[in-house]
N, C-alpha and C positions, 0 to 999 in steps of 0.2 A: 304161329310158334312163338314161344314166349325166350327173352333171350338166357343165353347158359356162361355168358359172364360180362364185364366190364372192363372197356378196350378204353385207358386210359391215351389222352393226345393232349398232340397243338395242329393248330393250323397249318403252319409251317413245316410239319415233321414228315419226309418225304417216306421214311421206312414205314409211318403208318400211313401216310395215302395208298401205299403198295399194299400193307397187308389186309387192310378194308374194303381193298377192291377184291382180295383173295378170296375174302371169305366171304365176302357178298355173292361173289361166283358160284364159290361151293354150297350157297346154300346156309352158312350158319347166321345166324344173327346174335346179337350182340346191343349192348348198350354202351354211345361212347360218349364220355365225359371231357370237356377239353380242361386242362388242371391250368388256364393260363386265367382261366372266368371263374376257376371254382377251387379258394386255397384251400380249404381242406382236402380235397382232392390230390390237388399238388401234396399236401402232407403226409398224406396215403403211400402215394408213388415214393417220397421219399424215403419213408419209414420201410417199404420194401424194397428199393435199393440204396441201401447205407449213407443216404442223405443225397445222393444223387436224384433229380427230377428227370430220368432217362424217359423215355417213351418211344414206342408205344409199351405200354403194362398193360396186361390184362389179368383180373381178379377173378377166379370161379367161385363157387355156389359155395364150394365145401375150405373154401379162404384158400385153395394155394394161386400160387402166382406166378405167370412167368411176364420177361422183360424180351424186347423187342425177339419173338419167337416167327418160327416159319410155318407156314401153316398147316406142315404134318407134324410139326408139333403141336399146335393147338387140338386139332383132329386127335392124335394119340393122348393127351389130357382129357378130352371129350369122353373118350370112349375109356377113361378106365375106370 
């Protein structure tokens, strides 16, 4: 399965070790970028939240985005 978005991180960020393990569980995959190795990345994450480097962020196919979400949110973005 090829992945259906981009799970912005850090190593340190405990909300994304949680939701990684969520979604690992359920099955979705994902491609995750850590924005602490890769500044454009971070510029990314900031640009979607108002200059904030919040994370985890994840970026779908069709560009929207949400910011540390649960993973029937993600699941509900999947599916519309």
């Amino acid at each position: 399965m090829t992945a259906q978005f981009t799970l912005y991180s850090t190593p340190w960020c405990g909300y994304c070790h949680r939701l990684k393990g969520q979604l690992q569980r359920e099955g979705i995959d994902f491609v995750e970028v850590d924005i602490e190795r890769d500044e454009a990345a971070a510029i990314t994450v900031m640009n979607i939240n108002q200059g904030n480097q919040t994370v985890p962020t994840l970026v779908f196919e069709d560009g929207t985005a949400l910011t540390n979400p649960s993973v029937a949110q993600v699941k509900a973005q999947l599916t519309s």
